[in-house]
N, C-alpha and C positions, 0 to 999 in steps of 0.2 A: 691396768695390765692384767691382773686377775681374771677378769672375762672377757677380754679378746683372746686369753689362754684356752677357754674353755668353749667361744666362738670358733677357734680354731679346731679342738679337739672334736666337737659337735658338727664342722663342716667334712673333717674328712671321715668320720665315724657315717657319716651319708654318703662320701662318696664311697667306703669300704660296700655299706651296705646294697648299694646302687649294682658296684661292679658284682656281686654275691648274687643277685637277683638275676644279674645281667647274665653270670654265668651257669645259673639253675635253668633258667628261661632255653638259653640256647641249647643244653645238655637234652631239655625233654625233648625238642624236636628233631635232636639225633635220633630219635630209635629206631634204628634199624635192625637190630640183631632179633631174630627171630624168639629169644627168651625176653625180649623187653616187648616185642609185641602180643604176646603172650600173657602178660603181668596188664594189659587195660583191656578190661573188660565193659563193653558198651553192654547196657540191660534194656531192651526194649519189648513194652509190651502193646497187645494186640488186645484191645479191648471186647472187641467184638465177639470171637475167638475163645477169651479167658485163657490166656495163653502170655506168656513174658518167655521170650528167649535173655539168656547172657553169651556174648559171644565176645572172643579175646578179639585181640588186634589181627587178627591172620584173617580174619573173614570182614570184607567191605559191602559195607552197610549202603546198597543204591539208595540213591535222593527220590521221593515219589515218585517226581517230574517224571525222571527216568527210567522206573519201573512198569510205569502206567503207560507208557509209551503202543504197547502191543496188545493192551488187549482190551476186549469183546467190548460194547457199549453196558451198560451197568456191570459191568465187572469193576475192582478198585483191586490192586496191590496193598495189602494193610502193609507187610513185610517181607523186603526180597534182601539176600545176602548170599555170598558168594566166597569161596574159597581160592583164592589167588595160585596157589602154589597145585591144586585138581583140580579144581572145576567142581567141587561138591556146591551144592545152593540149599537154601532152605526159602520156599514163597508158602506167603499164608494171603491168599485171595480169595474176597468176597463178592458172591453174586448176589444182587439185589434182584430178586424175580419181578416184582414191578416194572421193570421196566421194559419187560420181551410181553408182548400180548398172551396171553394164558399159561407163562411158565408157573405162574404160581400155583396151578393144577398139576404140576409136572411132578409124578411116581421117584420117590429116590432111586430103586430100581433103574427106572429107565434116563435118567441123570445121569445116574453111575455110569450105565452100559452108553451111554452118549458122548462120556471122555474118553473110553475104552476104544469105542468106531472111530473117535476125530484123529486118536493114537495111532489105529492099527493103518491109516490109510494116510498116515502121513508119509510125503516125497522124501522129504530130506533124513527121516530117522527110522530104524527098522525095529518097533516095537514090538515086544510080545507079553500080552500082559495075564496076571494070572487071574484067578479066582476072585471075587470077591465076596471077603468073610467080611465078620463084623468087628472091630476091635477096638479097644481103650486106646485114649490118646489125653495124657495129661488129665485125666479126670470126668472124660465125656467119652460117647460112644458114637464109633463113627464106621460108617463103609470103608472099605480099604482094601488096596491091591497093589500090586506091585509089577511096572512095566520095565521090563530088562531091553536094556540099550544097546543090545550088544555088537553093534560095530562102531562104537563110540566108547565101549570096554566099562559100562558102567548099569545101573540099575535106578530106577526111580520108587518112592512109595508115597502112592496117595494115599489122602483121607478125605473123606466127604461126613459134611451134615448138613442137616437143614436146622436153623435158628429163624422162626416164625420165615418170614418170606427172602432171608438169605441165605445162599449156601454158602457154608466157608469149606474151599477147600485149602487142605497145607498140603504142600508137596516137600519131599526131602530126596534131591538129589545126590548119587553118592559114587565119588568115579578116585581112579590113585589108589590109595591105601589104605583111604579114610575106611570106614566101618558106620551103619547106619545106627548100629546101636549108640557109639560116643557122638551122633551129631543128634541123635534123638536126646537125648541127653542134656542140650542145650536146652531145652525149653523146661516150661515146669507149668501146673495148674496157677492162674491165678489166684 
């Protein structure tokens, strides 16, 4: 009698613990509330780059597949993310110069001024972009500029370098309320 007391107390002590699980489990994938999306922070880093963003649950992390979708032939998406509630992004894309016939002779100079033309003569958005200075980014030194969106009520700022025959560029989209300084901010030197 003694341990079928004890069988007993041991069955339902599993199923106490079962249902306790059961209701941890379900609770996490409620969160919705903007303070619970806020508290998981996804850390992803960009090797190539030297570069690791953290970013809360407010910003959705596209799947490669999906990122790489649009663009150039030796270009790659390392990291695209996006702000649900603006439209702020952050993309960190890598050109492999190998793979265009004599890009890898190609002046950063005329690199730079090469996204600035593909900007300025774009249909769909009305860019106007500034100067480009040289400036720190995380630990390295990069071209940079900054293209204003303004009938889309927002601003972009590149960076360019060249790492032997790829260029990485990160672009930080910033539109709403957000502030380019707290989305710069995501990132840190590796």
């Amino acid at each position: 009698m003694h341990c079928f007391v004890h069988k007993k107390k041991g069955i339902q002590m599993r199923k106490i613990k079962y249902m306790l699980l059961l209701m941890c489990l379900l609770g996490l994938t409620g969160c919705n509330s903007k303070e619970e999306a806020m508290a998981v922070i996804t850390e992803v880093p960009c090797e190539l780059a030297e570069i690791k963003f953290s970013v809360n649950g407010l910003w959705a992390i596209q799947e490669e597949d999906v990122a790489n979708v649009n663009v150039a032939e030796g270009q790659t998406v390392a990291f695209s993310t996006y702000k649900e509630e603006t439209g702020s992004a952050i993309n960190v894309i890598y050109e492999d110069l190998t793979k265009t016939e004599g890009a890898t002779l190609v002046r950063m100079e005329d690199y730079v001024a090469d996204i600035q033309e593909q900007l300025k003569i774009s249909n769909e958005y009305n860019y106007a972009c500034s100067e480009v200075l040289e400036e720190t980014l995380y630990g390295k030194q990069y071209q940079a500029f900054t293209a204003d969106v303004s009938n889309l009520g927002g601003v972009q700022k590149y960076f360019i370098r060249r790492q032997d025959d790829t260029m990485i560029i990160v672009i930080f989209s910033v539109f709403g309320e957000d502030k380019l300084e707290e989305i710069l901010a995501l990132g840190k030197e590796m």
